[in-house]
PDB file of the backbone (N, CA, C, O) and the ligand in Angstrom, with CONECT records:
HET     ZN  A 101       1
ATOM      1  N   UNK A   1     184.050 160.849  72.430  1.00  0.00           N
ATOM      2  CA  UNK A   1     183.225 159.641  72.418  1.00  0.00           C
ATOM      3  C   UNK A   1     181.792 159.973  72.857  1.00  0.00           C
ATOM      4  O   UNK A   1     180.872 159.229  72.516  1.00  0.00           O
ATOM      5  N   UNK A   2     181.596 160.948  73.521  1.00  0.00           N
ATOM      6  CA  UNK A   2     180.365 161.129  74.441  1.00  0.00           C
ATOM      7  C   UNK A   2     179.539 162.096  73.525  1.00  0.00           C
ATOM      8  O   UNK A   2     178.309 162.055  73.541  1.00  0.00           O
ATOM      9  N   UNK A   3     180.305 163.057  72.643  1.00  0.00           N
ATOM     10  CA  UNK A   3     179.663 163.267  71.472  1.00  0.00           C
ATOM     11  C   UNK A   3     179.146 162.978  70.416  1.00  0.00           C
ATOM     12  O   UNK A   3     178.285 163.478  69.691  1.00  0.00           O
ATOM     13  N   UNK A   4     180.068 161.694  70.404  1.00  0.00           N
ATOM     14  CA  UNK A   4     179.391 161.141  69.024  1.00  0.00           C
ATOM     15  C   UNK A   4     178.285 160.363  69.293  1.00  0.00           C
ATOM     16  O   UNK A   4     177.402 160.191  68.452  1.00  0.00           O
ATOM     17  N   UNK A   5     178.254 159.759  70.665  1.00  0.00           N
ATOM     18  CA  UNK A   5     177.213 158.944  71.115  1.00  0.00           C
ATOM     19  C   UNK A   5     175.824 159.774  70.996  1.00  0.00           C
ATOM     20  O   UNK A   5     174.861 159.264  70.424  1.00  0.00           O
ATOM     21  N   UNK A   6     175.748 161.287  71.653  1.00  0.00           N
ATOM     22  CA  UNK A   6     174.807 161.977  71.421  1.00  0.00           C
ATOM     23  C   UNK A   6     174.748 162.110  69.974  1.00  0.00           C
ATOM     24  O   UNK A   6     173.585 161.887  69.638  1.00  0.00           O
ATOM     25  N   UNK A   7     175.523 162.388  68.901  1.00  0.00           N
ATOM     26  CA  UNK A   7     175.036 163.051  67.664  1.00  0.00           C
ATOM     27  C   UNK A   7     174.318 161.595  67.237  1.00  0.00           C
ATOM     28  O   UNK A   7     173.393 161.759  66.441  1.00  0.00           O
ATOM     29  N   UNK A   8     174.569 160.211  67.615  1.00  0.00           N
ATOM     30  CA  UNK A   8     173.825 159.097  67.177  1.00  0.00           C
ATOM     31  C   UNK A   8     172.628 159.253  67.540  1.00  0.00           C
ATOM     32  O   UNK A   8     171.839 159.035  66.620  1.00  0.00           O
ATOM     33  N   UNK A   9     171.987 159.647  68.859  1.00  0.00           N
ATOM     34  CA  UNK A   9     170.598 159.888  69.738  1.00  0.00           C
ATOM     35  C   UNK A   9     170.060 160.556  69.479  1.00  0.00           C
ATOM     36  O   UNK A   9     168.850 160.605  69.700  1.00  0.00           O
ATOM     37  N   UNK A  10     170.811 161.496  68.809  1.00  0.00           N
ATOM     38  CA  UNK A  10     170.062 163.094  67.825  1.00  0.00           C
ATOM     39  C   UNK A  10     169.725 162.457  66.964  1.00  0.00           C
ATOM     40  O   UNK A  10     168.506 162.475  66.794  1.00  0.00           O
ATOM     41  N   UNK A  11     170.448 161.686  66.099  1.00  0.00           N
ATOM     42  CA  UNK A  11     169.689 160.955  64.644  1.00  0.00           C
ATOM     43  C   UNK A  11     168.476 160.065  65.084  1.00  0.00           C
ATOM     44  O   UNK A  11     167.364 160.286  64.604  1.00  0.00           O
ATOM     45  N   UNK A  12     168.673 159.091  65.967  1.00  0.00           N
ATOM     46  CA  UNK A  12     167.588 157.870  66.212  1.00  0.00           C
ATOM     47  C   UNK A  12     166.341 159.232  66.795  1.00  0.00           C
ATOM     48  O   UNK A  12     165.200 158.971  66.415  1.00  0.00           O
ATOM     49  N   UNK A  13     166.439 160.355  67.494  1.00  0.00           N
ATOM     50  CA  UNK A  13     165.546 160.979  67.887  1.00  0.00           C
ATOM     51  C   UNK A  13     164.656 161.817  66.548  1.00  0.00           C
ATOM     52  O   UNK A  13     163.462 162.107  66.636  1.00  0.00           O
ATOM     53  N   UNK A  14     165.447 162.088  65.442  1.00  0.00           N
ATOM     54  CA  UNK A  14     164.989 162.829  64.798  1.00  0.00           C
ATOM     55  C   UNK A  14     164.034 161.717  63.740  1.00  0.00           C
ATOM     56  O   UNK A  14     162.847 161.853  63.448  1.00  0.00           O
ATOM     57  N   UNK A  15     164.785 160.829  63.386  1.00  0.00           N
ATOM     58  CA  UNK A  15     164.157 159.814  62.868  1.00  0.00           C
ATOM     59  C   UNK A  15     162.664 158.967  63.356  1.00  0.00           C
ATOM     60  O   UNK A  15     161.746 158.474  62.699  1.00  0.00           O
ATOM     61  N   UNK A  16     162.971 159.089  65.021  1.00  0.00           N
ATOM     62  CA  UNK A  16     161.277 159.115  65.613  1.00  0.00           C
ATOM     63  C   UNK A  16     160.817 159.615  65.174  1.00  0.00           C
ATOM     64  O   UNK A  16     159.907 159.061  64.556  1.00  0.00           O
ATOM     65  N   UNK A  17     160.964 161.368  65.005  1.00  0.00           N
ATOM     66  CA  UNK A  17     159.936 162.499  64.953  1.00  0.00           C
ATOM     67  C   UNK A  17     159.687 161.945  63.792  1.00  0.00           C
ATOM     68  O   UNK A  17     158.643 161.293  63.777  1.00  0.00           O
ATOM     69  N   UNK A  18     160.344 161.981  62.711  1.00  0.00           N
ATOM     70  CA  UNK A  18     159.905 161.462  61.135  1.00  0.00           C
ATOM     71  C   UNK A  18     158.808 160.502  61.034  1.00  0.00           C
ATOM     72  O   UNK A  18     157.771 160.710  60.405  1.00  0.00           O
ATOM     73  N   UNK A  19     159.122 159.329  61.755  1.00  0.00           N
ATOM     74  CA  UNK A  19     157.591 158.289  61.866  1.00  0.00           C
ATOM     75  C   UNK A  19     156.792 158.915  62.657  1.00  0.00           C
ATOM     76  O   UNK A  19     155.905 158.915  61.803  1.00  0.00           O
ATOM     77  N   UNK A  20     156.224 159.542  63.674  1.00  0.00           N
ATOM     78  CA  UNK A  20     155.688 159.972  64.384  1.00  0.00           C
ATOM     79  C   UNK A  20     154.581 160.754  63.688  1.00  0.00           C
ATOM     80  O   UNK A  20     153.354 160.693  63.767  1.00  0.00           O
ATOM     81  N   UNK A  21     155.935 161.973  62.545  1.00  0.00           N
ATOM     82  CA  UNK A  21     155.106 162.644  61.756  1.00  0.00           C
ATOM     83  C   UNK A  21     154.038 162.270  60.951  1.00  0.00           C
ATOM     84  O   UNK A  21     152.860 162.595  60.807  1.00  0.00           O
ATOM     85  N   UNK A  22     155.346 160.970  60.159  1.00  0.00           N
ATOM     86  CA  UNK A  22     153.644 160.420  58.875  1.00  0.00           C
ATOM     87  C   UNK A  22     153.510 159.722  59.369  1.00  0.00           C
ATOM     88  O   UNK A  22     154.180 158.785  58.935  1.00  0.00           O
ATOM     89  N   UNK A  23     152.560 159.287  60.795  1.00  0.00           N
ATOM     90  CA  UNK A  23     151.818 158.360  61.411  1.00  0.00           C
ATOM     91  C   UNK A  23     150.567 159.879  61.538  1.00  0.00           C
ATOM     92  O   UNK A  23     149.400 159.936  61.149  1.00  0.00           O
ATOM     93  N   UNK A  24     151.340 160.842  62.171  1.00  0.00           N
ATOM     94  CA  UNK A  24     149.918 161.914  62.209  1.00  0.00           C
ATOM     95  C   UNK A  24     149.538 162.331  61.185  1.00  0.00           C
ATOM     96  O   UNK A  24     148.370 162.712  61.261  1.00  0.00           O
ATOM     97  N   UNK A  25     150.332 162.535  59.471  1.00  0.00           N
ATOM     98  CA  UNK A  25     149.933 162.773  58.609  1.00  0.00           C
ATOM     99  C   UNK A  25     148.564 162.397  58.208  1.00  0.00           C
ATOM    100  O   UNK A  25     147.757 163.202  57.743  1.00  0.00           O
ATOM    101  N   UNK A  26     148.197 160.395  58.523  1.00  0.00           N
ATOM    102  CA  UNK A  26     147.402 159.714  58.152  1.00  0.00           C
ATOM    103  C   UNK A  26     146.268 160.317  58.237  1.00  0.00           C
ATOM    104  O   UNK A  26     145.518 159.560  58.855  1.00  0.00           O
ATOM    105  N   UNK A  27     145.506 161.663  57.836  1.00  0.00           N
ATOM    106  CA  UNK A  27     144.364 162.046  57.568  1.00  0.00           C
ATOM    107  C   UNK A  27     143.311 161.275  57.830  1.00  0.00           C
ATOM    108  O   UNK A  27     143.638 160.089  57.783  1.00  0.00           O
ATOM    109  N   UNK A  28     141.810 161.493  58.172  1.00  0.00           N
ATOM    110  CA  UNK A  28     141.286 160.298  57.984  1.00  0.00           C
ATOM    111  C   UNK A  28     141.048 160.030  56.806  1.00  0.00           C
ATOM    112  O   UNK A  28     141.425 160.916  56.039  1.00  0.00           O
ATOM    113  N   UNK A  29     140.419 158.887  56.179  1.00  0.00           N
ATOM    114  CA  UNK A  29     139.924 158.771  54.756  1.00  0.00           C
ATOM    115  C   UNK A  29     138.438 159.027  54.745  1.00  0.00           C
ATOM    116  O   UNK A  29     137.697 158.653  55.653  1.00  0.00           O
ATOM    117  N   UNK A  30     138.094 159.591  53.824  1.00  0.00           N
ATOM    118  CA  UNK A  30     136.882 160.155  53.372  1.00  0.00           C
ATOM    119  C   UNK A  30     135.951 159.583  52.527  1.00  0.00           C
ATOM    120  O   UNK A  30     134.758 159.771  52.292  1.00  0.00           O
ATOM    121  N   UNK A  31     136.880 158.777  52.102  1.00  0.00           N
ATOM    122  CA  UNK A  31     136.451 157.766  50.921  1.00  0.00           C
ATOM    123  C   UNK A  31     136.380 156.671  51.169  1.00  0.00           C
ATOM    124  O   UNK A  31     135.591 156.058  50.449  1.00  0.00           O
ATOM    125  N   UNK A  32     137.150 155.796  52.313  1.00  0.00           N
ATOM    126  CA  UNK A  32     136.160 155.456  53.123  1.00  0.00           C
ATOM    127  C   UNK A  32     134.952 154.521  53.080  1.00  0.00           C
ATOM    128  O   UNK A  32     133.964 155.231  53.267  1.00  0.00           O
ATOM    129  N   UNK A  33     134.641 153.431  52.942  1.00  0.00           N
ATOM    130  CA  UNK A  33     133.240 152.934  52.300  1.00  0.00           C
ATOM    131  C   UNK A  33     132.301 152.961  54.004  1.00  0.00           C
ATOM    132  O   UNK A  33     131.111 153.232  54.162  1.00  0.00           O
ATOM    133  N   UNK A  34     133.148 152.651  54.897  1.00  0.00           N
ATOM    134  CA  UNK A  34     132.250 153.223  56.490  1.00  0.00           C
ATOM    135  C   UNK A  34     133.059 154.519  57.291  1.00  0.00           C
ATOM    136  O   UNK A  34     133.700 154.682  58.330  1.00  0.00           O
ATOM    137  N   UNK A  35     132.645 155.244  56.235  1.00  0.00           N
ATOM    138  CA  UNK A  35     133.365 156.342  57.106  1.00  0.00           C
ATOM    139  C   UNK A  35     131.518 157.206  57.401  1.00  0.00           C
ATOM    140  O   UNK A  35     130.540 157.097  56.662  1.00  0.00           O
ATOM    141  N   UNK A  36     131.627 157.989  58.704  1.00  0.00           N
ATOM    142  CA  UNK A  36     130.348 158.663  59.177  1.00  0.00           C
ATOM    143  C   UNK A  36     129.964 159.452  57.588  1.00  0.00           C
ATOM    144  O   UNK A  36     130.699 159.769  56.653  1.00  0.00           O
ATOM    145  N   UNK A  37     128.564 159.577  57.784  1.00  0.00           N
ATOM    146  CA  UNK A  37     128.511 160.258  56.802  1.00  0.00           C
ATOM    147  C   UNK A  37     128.636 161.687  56.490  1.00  0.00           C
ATOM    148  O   UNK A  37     128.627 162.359  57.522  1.00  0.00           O
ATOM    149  N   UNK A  38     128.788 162.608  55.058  1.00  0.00           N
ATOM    150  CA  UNK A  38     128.862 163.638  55.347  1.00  0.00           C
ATOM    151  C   UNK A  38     127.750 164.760  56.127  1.00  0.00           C
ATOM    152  O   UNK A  38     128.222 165.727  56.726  1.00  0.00           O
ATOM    153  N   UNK A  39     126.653 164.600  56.079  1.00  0.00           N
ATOM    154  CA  UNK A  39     125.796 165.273  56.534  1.00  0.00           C
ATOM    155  C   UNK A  39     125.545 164.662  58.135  1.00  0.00           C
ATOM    156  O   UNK A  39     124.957 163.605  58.362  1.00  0.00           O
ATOM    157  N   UNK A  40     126.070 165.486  59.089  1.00  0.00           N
ATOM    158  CA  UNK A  40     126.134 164.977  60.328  1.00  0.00           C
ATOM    159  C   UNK A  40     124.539 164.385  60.695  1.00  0.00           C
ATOM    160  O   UNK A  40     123.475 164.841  60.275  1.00  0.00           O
ATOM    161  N   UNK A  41     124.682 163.602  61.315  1.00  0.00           N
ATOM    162  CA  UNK A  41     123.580 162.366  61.966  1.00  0.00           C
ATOM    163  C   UNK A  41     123.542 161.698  63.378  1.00  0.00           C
ATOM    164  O   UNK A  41     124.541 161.249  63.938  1.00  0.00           O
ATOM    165  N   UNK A  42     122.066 161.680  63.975  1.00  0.00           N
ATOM    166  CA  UNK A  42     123.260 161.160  65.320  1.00  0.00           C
ATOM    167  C   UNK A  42     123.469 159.389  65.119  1.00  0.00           C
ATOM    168  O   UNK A  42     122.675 158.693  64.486  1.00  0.00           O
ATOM    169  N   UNK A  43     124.161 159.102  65.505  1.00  0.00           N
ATOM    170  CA  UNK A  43     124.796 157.425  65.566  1.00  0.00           C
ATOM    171  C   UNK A  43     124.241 156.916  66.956  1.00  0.00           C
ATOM    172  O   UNK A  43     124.016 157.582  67.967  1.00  0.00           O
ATOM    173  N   UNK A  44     124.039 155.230  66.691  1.00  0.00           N
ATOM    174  CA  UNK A  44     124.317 154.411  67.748  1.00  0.00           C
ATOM    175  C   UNK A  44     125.353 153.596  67.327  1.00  0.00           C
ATOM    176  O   UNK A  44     125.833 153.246  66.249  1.00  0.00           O
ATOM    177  N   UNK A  45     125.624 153.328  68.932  1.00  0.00           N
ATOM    178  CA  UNK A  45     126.745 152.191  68.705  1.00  0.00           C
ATOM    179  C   UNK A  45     126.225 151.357  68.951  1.00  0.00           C
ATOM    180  O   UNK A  45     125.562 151.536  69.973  1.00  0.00           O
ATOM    181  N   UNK A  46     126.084 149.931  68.334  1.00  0.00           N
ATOM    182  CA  UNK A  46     125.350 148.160  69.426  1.00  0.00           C
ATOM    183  C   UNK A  46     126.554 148.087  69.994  1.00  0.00           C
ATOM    184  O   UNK A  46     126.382 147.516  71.070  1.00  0.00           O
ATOM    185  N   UNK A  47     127.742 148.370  69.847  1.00  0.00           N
ATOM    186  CA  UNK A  47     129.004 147.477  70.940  1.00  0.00           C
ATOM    187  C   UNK A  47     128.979 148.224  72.456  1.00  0.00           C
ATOM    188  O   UNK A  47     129.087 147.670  73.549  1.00  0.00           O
ATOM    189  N   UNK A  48     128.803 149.645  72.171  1.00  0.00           N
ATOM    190  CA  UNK A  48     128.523 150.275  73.916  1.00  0.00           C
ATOM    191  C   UNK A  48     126.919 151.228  73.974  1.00  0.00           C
ATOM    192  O   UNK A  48     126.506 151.897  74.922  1.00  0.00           O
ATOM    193  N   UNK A  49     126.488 151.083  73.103  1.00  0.00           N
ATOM    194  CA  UNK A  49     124.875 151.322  72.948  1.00  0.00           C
ATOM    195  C   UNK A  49     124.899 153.089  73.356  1.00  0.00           C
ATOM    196  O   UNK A  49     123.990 153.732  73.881  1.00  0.00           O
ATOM    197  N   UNK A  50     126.033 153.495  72.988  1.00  0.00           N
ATOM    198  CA  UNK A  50     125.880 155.342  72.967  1.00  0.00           C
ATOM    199  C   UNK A  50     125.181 155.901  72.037  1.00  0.00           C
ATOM    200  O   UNK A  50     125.525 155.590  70.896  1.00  0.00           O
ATOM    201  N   UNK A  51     124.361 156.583  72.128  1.00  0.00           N
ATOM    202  CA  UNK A  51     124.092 157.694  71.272  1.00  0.00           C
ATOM    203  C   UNK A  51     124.724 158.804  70.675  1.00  0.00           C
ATOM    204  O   UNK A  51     124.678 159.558  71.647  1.00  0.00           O
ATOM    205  N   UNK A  52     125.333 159.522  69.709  1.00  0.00           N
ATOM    206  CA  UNK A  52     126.226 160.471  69.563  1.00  0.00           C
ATOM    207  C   UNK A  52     126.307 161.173  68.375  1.00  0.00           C
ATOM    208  O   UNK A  52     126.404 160.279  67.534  1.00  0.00           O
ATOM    209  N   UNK A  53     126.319 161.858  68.003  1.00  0.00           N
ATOM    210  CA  UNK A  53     126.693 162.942  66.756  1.00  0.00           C
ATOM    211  C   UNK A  53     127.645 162.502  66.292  1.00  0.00           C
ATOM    212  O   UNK A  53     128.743 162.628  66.835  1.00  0.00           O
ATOM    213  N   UNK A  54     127.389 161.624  64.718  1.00  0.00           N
ATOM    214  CA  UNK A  54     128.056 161.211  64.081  1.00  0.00           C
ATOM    215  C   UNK A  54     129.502 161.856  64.026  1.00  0.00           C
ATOM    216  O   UNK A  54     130.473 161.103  63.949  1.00  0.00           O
ATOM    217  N   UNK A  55     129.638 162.948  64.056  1.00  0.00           N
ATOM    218  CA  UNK A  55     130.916 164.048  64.136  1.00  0.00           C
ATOM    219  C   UNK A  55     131.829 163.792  65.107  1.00  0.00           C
ATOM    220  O   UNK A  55     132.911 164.375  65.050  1.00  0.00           O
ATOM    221  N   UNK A  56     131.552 162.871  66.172  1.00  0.00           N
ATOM    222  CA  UNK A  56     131.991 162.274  67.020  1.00  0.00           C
ATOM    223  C   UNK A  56     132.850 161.005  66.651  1.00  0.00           C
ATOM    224  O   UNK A  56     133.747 160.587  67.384  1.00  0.00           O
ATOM    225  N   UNK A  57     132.551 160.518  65.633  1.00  0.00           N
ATOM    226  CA  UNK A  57     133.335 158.894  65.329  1.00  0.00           C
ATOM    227  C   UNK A  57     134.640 159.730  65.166  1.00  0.00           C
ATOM    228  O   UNK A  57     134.759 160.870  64.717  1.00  0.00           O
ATOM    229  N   UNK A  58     135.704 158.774  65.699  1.00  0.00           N
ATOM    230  CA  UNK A  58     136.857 158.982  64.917  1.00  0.00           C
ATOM    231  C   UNK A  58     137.416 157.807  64.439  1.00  0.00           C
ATOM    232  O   UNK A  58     137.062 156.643  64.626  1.00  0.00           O
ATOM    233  N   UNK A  59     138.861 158.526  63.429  1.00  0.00           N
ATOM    234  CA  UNK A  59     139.838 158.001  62.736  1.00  0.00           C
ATOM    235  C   UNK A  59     140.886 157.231  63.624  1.00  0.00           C
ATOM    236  O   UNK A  59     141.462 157.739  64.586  1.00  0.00           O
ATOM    237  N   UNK A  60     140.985 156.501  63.371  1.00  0.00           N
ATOM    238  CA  UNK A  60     141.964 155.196  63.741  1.00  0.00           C
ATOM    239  C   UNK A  60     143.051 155.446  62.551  1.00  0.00           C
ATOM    240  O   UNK A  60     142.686 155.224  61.397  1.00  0.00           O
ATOM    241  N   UNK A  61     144.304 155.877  62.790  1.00  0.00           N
ATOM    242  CA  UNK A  61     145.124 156.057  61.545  1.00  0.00           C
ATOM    243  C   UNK A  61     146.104 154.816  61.836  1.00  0.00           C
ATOM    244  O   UNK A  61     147.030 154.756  61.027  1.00  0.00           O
ATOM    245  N   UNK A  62     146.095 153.731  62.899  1.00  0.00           N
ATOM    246  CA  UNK A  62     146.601 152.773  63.013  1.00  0.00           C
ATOM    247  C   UNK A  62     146.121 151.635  62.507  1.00  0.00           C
ATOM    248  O   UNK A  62     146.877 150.841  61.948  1.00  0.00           O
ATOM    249  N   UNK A  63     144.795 151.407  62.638  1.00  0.00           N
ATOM    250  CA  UNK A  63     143.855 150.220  62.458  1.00  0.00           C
ATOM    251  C   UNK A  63     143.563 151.050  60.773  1.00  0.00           C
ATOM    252  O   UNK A  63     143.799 150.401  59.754  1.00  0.00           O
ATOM    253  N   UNK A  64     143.159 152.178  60.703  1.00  0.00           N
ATOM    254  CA  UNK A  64     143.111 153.177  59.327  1.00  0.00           C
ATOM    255  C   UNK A  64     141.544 152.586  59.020  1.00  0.00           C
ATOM    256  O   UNK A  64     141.230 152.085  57.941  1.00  0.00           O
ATOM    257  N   UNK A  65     140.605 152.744  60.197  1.00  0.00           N
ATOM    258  CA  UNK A  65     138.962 152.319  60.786  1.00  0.00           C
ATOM    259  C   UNK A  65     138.555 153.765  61.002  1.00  0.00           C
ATOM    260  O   UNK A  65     139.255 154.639  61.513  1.00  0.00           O
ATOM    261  N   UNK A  66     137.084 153.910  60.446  1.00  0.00           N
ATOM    262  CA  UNK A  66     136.136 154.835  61.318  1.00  0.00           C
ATOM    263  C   UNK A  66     135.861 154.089  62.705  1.00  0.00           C
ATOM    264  O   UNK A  66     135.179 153.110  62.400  1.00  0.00           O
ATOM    265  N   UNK A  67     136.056 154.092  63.979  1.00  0.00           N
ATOM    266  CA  UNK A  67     135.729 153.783  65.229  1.00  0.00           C
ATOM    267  C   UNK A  67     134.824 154.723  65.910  1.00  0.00           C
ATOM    268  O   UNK A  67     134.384 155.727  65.349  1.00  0.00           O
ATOM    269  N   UNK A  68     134.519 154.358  67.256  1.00  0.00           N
ATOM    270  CA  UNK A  68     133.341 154.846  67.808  1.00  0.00           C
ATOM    271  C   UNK A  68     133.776 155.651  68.276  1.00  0.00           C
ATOM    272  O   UNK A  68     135.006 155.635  68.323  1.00  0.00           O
ATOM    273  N   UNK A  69     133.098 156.744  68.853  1.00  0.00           N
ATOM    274  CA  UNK A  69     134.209 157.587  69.725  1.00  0.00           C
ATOM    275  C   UNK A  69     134.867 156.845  70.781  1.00  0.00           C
ATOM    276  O   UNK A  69     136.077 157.051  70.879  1.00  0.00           O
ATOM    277  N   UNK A  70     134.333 156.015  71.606  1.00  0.00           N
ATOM    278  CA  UNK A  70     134.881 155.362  72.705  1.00  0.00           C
ATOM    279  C   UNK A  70     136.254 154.886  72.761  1.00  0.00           C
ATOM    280  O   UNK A  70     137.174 154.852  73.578  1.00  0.00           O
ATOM    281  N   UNK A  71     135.959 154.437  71.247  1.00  0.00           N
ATOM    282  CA  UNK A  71     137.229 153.495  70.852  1.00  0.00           C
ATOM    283  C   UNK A  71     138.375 154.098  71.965  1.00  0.00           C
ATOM    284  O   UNK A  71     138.122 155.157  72.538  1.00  0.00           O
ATOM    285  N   UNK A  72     139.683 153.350  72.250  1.00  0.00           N
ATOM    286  CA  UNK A  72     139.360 151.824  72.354  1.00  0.00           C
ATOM    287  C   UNK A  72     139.070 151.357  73.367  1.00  0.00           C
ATOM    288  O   UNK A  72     139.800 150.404  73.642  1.00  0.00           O
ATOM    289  N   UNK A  73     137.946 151.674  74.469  1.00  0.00           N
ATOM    290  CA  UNK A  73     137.337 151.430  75.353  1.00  0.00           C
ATOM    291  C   UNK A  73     136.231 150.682  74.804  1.00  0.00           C
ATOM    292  O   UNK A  73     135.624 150.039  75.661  1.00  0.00           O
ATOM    293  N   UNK A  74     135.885 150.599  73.872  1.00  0.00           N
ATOM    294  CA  UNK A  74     134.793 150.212  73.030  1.00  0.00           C
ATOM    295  C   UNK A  74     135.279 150.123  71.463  1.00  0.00           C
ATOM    296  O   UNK A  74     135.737 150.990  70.718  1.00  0.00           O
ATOM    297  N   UNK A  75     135.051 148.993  71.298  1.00  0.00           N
ATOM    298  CA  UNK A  75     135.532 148.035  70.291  1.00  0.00           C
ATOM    299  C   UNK A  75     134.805 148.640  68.339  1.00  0.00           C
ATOM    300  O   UNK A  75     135.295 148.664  67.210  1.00  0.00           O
ATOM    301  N   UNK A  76     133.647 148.960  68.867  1.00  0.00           N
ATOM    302  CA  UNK A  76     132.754 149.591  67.430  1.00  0.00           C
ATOM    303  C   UNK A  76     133.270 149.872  66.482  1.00  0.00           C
ATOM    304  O   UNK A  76     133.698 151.024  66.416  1.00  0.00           O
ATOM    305  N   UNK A  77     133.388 149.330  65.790  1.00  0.00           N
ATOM    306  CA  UNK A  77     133.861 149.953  64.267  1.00  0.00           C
ATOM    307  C   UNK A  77     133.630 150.020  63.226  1.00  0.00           C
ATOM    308  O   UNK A  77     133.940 148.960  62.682  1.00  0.00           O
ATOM    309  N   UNK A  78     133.007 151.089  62.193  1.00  0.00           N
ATOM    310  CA  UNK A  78     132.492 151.514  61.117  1.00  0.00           C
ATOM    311  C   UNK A  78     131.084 151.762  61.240  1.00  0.00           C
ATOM    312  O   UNK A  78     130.142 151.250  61.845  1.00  0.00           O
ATOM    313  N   UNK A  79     131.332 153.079  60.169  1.00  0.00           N
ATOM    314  CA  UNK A  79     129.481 153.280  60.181  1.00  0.00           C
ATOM    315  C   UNK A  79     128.530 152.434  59.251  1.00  0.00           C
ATOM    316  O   UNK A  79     128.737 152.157  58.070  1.00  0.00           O
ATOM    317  N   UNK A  80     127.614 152.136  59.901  1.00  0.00           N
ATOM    318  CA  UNK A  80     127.042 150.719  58.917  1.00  0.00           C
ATOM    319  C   UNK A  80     127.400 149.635  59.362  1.00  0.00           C
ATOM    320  O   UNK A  80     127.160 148.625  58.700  1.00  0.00           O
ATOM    321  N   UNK A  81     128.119 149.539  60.691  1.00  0.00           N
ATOM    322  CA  UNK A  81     129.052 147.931  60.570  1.00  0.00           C
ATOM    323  C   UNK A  81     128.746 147.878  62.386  1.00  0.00           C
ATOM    324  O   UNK A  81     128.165 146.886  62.825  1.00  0.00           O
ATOM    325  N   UNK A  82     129.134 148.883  63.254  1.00  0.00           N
ATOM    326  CA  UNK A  82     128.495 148.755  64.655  1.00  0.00           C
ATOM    327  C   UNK A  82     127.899 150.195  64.642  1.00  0.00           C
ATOM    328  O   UNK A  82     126.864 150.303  65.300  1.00  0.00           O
ATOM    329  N   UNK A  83     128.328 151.270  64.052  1.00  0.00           N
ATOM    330  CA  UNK A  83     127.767 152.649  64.264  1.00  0.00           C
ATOM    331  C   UNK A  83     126.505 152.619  62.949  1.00  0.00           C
ATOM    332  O   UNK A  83     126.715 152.296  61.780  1.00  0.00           O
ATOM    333  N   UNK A  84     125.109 153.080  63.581  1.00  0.00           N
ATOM    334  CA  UNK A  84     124.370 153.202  62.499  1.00  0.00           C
ATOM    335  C   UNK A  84     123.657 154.391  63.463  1.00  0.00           C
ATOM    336  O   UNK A  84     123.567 154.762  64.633  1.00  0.00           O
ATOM    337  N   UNK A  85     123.175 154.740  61.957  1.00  0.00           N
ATOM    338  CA  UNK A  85     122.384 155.782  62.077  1.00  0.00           C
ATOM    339  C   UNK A  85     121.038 155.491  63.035  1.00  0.00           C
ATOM    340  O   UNK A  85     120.442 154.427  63.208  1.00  0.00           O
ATOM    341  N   UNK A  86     120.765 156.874  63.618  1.00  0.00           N
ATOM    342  CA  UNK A  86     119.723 156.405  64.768  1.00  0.00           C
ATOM    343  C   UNK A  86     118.633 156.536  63.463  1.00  0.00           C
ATOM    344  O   UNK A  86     119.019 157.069  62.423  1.00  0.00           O
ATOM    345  N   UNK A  87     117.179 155.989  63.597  1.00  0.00           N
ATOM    346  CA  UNK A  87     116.354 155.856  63.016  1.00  0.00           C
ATOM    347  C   UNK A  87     115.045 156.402  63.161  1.00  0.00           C
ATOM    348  O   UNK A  87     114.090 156.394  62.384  1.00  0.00           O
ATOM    349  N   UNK A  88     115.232 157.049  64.713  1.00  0.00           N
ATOM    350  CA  UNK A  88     114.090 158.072  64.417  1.00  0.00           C
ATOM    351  C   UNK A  88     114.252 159.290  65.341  1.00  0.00           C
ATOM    352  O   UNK A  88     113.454 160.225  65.276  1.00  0.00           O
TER     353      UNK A  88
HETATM  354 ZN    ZN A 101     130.849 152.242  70.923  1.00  0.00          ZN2+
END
């Protein structure tokens, strides 16, 4: 009985790893209509007013958002949308 209970916990465990996996699969998207741009730039954020090297935003593969780096300490999200390019 105590085996089969484990070989069930082995399945529900392995089956985590499986979502787990294609949750990290989620690449960011590139394509993207606010994703940073390709030629690195530095960014502001208006939601926490950082300055930063665009190379810095990341992927949200949950929300599936370019976010600020802060995120989610800071709400910012997309380039063009709270992250813009600094201007001079
Ligand atoms: Zn921010």
């Amino acid at each position: 009985m105590a085996s089969k209970r484990s070989r069930k916990q082995a399945k529900a465990r392995h089956y985590k790893k499986h979502r787990r996996g294609l949750r990290r699969s989620s690449a960011p998207d590139y394509r993207d209509p606010y994703r940073p741009p390709k030629r690195a730039c530095e960014v502001f954020c208006i939601r926490c007013g950082e300055c930063y090297p665009s190379t810095q935003m990341k992927w949200d593969s949950n929300y599936t958002l370019w976010v600020c780096k802060n995120w989610p300490s800071c709400v910012g999200a997309g380039f063009g949308v709270d992250v813009h390019e600094t201007t001079d």
